[in-house]
C-alpha positions in Angstrom: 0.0 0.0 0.0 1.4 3.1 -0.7 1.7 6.2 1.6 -1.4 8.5 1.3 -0.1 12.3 2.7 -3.9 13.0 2.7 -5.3 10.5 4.6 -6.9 11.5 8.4 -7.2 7.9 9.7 -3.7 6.5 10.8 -3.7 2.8 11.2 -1.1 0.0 11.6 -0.7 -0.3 7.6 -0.6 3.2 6.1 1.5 4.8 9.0 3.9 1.4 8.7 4.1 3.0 5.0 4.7 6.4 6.3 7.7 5.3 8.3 9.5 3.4 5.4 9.0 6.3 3.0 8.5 9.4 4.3 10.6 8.8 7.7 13.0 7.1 6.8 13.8 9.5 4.0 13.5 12.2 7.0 16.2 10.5 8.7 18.7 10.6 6.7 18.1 14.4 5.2 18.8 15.2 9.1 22.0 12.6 9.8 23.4 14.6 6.6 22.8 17.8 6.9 23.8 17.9 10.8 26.9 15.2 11.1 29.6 17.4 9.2 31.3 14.5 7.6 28.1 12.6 6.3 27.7 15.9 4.3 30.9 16.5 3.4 32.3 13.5 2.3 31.6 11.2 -0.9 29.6 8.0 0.6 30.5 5.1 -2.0 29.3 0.7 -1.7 33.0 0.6 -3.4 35.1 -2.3 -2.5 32.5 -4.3 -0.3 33.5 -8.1 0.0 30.6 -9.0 2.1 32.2 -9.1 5.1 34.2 -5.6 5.5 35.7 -3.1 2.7 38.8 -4.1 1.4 40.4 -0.6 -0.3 44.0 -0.5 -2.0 45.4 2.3 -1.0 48.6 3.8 -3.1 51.2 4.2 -1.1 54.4 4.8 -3.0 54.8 6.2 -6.6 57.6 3.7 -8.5 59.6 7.0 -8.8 61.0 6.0 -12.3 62.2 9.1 -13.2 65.5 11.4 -13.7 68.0 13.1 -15.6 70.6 11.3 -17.8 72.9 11.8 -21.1 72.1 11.9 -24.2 72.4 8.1 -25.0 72.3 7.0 -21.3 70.2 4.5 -20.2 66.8 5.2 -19.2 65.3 5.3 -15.6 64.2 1.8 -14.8 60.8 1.3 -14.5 59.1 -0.4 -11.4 56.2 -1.3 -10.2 53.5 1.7 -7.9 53.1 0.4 -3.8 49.8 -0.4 -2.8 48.7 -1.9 0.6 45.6 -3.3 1.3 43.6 -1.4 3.9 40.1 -2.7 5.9 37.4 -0.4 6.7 35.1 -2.8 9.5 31.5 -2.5 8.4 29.5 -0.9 11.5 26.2 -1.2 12.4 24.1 1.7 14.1 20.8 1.2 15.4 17.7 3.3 17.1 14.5 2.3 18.0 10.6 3.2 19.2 8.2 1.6 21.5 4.5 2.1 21.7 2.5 0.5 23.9 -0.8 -1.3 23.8 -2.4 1.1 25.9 -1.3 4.3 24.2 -2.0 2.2 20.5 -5.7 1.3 21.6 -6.1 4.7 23.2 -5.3 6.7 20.4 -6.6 4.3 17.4 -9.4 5.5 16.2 -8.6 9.7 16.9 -7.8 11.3 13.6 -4.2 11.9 13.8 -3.7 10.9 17.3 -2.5 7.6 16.4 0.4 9.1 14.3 1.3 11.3 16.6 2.5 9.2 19.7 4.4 7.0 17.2 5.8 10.1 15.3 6.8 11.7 18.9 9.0 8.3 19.4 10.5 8.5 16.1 12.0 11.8 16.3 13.4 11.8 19.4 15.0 8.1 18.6 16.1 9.4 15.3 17.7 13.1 16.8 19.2 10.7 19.3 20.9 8.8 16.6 21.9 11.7 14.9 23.5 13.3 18.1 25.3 9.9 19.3 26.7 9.5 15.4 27.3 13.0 15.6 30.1 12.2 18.6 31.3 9.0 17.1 32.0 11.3 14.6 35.2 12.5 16.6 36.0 9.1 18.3 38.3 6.6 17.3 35.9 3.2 17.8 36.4 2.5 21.2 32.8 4.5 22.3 34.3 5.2 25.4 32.4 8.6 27.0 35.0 9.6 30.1 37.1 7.6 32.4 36.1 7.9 36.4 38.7 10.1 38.5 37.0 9.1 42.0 34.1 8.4 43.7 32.9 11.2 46.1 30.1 9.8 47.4 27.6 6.5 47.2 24.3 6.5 48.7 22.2 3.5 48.1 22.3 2.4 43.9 23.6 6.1 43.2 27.2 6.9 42.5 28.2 10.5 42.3 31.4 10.4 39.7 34.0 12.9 39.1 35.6 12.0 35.5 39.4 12.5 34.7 39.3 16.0 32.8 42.0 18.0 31.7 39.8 21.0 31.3 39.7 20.8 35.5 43.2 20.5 35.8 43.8 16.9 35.9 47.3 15.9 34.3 46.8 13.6 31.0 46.7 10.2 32.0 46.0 7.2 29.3 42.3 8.7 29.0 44.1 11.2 26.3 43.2 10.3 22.5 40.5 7.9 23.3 38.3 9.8 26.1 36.5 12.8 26.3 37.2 14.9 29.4 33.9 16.3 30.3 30.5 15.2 30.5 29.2 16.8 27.9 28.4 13.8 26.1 26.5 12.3 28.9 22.6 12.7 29.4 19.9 12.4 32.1 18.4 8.9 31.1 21.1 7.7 29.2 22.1 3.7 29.9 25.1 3.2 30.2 28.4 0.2 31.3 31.3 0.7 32.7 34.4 -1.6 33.7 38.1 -1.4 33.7 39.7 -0.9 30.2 42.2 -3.1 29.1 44.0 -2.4 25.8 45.7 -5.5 25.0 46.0 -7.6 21.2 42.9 -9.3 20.4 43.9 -13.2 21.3 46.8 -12.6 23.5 45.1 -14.4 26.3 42.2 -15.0 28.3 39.8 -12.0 28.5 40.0 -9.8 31.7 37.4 -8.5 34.0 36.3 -5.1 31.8 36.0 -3.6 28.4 39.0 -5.6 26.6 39.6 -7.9 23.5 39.0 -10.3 22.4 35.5 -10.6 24.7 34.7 -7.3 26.6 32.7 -7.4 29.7 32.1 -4.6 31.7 31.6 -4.7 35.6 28.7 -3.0 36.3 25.8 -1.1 34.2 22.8 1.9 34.8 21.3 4.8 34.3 22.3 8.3 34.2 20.1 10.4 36.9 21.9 13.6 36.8 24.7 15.7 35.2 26.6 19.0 36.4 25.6 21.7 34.7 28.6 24.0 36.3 32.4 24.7 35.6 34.1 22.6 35.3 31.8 19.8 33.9 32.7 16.4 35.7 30.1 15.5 38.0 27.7 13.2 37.2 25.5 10.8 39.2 25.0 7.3 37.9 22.0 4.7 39.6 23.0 1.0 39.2 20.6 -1.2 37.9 23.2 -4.7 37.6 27.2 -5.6 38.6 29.4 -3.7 40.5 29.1 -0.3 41.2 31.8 1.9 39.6 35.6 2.8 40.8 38.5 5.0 39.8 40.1 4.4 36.8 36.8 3.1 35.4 35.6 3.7 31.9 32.2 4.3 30.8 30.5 3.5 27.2 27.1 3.6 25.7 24.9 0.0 27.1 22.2 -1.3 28.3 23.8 -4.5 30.4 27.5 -5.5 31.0 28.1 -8.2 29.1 29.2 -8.4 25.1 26.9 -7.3 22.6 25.3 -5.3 24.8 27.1 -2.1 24.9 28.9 -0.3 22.6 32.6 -1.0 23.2 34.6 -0.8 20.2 31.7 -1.4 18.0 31.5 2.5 16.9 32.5 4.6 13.8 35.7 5.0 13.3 36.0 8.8 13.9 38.6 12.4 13.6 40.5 11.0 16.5 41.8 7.5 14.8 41.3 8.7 11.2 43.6 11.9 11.8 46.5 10.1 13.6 50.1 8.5 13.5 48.9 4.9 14.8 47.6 1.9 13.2 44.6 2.2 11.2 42.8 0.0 8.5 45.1 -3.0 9.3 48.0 -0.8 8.4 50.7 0.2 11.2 53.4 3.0 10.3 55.5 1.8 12.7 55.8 -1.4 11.4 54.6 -1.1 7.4 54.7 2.9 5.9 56.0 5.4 7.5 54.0 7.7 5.4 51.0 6.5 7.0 50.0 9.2 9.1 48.5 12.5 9.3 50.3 15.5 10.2 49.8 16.3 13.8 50.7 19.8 15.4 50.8 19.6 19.2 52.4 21.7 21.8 53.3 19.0 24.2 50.3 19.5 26.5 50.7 23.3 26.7 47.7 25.1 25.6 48.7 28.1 22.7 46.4 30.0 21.0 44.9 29.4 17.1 46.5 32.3 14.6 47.2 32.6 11.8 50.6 31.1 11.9 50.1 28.2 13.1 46.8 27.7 10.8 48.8 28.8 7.7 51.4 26.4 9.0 49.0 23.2 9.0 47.7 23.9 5.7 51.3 24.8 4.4 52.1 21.3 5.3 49.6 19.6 2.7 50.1 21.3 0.2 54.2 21.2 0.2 54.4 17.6 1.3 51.3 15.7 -0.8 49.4 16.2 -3.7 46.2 17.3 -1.3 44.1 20.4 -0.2 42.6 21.0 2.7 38.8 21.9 2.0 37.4 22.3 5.0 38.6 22.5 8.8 36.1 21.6 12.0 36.3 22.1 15.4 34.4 22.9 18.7 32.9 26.1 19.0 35.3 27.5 21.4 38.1 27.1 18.8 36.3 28.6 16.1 34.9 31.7 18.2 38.7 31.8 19.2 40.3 31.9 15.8 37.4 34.7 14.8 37.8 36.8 17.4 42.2 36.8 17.1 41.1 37.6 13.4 39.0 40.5 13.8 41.3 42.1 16.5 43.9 42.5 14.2 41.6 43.7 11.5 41.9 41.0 9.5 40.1 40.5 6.0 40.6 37.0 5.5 37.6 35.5 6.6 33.7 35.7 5.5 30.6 34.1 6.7 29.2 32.0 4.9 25.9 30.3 4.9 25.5 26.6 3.6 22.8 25.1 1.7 22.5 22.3 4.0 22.3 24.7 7.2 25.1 25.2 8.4 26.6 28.6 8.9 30.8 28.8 8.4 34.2 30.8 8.3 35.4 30.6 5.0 39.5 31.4 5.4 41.4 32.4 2.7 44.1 30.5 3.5 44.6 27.6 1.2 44.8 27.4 -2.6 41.0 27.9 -2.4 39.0 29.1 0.4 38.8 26.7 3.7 35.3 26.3 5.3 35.4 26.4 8.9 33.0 24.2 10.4 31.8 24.7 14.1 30.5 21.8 15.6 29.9 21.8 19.6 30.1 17.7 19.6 33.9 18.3 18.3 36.4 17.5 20.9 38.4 20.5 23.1 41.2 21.8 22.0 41.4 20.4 19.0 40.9 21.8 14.8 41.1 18.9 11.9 42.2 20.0 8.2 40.2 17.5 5.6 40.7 17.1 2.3 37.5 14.8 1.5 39.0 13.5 -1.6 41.0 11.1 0.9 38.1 10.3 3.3 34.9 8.4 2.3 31.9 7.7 4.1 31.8 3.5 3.1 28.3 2.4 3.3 26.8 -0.8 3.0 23.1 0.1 3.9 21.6 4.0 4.1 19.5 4.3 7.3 16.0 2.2 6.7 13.6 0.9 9.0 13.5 -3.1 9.4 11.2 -4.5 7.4 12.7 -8.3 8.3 9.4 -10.3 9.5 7.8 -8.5 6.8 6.3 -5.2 8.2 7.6 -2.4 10.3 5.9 -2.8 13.9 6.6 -5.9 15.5 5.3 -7.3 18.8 8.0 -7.1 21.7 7.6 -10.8 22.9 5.6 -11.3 26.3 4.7 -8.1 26.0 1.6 -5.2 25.5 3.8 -3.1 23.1 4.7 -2.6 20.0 8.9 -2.1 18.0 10.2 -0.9 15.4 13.5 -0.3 14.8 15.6 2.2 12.4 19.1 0.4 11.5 22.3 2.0 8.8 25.5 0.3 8.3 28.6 2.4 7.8 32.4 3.6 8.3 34.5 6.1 7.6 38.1 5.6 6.5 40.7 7.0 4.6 42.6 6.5 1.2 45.6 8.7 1.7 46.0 9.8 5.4 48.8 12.1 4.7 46.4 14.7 3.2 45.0 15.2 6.5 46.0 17.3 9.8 45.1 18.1 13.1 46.4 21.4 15.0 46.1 20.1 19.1 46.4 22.3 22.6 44.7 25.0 21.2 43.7 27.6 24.4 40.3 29.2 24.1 38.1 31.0 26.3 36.7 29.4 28.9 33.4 30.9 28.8 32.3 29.1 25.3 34.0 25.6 26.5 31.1 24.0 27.5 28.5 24.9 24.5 
């Protein structure tokens, strides 16, 4: 049956039809036009074996060139290096729940019907676009904060203070793979935590925590509160199962403790991993090519500002050492407003707003061969500004965000009991073909008063 936009009477067959055309269709306008790499790079089904995404990436020209005599012999010719690469497929999910009592309660209402299920849809589906959204910056692992201490316990509850640098905690192995506020954590949000182990996938048996090859986690609840006061890491978590949580704990998206059941290493891969100098795509530069890395500009942990020196300096670096150009730049809005505001004091004229057609509003810096568009994006990590040139970077996709259809129709009764599922489900990665093209400026200082947007 197909969707009737006119129709008055919402029942479990036309609105079915609305979610799988109309909805879905809405879901992934918004996952593109508000996760900045899902709109700015080129999403491809290339190279899909069926398993993962096998890409040959080129790594070294056979340099068969040079000068010679006259009747000298010519450059020998040899062959162009290529190493295969593997982009994991990834599977995101989302899902609504109506029950039996809010479905026969609102049946037979013109429009009521529709709109309980359309009120779970959204939300699920702005959820999903915010939790891609910070994947977006990750590096796989999913992991939200790591605890600091435990200040107080009272019953279930947990009040947690998180390892943060912003508060003046010294880096500690949280750096890279943690984020160092709570600003990704929300009131209702179910999550597992355990210790973190980062050994090689078969080295042994698994440990007690979020490790490979099988990760538990200790303990697993719900969010009840969140500081909403400088500097940003105090939460309070209710145990619903394990152990309650301890120092040096890590904390990911899930609803129990065990595998498959949280979402420990089973996230994009993001910025952070994408944007680096360690292994990535089965390829390690300490061990393979040394060329496989992205330029990274730190200050050793001290915090300088963004100018234009040291942004001319990153985007310097692509263009004199690859054949690439940086095409757009994003970073939280702290180091954006920072960067504008050190422009404009000097009287600058090398910037320009700029509004997008998908939304977004920019910096365009004339910088680069061509104008770079400065994204702001408040789920970016701290600190931190990434250079992209999106002819290296692809968005690999097996399946654009649809709503399961697998028993043959949308809503499907949750088994032993009143209510009715459905589920929303995409399968994705990003990855790179030539990592060198990329950079990331880090310990950028900004003011404190935007920080926590």
């Amino acid at each position: 049956m197909a969707f009737d936009p006119t129709a008055t009477l919402q029942n479990t067959t036309n609105f079915a039809e609305a979610m799988k055309i109309y909805y879905a269709a809405k879901a992934v306008q918004t996952l593109n036009r508000e996760v900045v790499l899902l709109g700015e790079l080129e999403k491809t089904k290339e190279y899909w074996t069926g398993k993962q995404h096998q890409v040959p990436v080129h790594m070294r020209s056979s340099e068969s060139v040079g000068a010679r005599g006259e009747d000298a012999t010519l450059p020998e010719s040899r062959a162009l290096t290529y190493a295969e690469s593997i982009v994991a497929n990834k599977s995101l999910y989302c899902s609504v729940k109506v029950t039996g009592q809010a479905d026969a309660q609102t049946r037979d209402q013109a429009g009521a019907w529709a709109s309980v299920k359309e009120d779970q849809i959204r939300n699920a589906v702005m959820d999903l676009r915010y939790d891609l959204g910070r994947q977006a910056y990750g590096d796989s692992k999913g992991i939200l904060c790591e605890v600091k201490d435990i200040p107080s316990t009272s019953g279930d509850d947990s009040t947690v203070t998180i390892l943060s640098e912003d508060a003046g905690d010294s880096p500690t192995n949280f750096t890279g793979w943690a984020w160092n506020t709570t600003k990704c954590l929300r009131p209702g949000m179910w999550v597992a935590w355990g210790q973190y182990d980062a050994g090689t996938e078969g080295a042994g048996p698994p440990k007690t925590g979020f490790s490979a090859p099988a990760p538990v986690g200790t303990g697993y609840g719900y969010i009840k509160s969140v500081s909403d006061s400088s500097p940003y890491n105090e939460f309070v978590v209710s145990k619903v199962g394990g152990a309650a949580p301890v120092a040096t704990d890590v904390f990911v998206r899930g609803d129990a403790n065990t595998a498959g059941t949280h979402s420990f290493g089973q996230e994009v891969m993001g910025l952070t991993g994408l944007v680096g100098t360690g292994a990535l795509q089965g390829i390690d530069p300490a061990a393979d090519y040394p060329e496989w890395k992205a330029s990274v500009l730190s200050n050793g942990g001290t915090k300088r500002p963004l100018d234009e020196v040291l942004f001319q300096q990153a985007l310097n670096r692509i263009t004199d050492r690859t054949n690439g150009n940086t095409e757009f730049a994003v970073a939280h809005t702290s180091v954006r407003d920072s960067f504008l505001f050190h422009i404009k004091s000097l009287g600058r004229e090398r910037y320009a707003p700029q509004k997008l057609v998908a939304g977004w509003s920019v910096l365009e810096y004339a910088g680069g061969a061509k104008p770079v568009r400065v994204y702001a994006d408040r789920q970016a990590r701290h600190g931190k500004l990434w250079g992209i040139d999106p002819s290296s970077m692809k968005c690999f996709i097996v399946k654009a965000f649809q709503w399961d259809e697998s028993n043959g129709t949308v809503w499907k009764w949750e088994k032993g009991k009143d209510a009715m599922v459905a589920f929303g489900k995409l399968y994705k990665n990003f990855g790179v073909t030539d990592r060198k093209r990329n950079f990331v400026i880090e310990d950028i200082a900004v003011d404190e008063g935007s920080l926590y947007e």
